[in-house]
C-alpha positions, 0 to 999 in steps of 0.5 A: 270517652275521653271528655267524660273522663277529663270533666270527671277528674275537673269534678273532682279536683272542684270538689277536692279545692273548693273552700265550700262544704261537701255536696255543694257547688264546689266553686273554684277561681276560673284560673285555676279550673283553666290550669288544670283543664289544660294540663289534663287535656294536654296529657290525654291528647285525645280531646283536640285542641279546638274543643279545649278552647271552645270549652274553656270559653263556654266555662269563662262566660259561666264563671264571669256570672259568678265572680270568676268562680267555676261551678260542676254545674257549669260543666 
């Protein structure tokens, strides 16, 4: 499933980019996330453009109840 495999690698580049300790929420700014989800999707091809959108409105809402901070648990 090819959004599976993208909400993998965002998992990980949370975990990779977060200030936080290990095993934590792994918080990062909502516009780096939105980059990095977009740029992935962008070279996948198989996630289409409305789901995107449609996801990274669901993530901002999210991220706007936490300072801007995208969190995995988010997605």
């Amino acid at each position: 499933n090819p959004l599976q495999s993208l909400l993998s690698s965002m998992k990980h580049a949370c975990e990779i980019l977060t200030s936080e300790p290990e095993g934590g929420a792994a918080p990062i700014p909502f516009e780096t996330f939105s980059f990095l989800y977009l740029y992935l999707a962008s070279i996948d091809r198989e996630v289409p453009g409305n789901e995107t959108e449609a996801f990274l409105h669901h993530i901002r809402k999210e991220a706007d109840k936490q300072n801007g901070m995208v969190l995995i648990r988010h997605f």
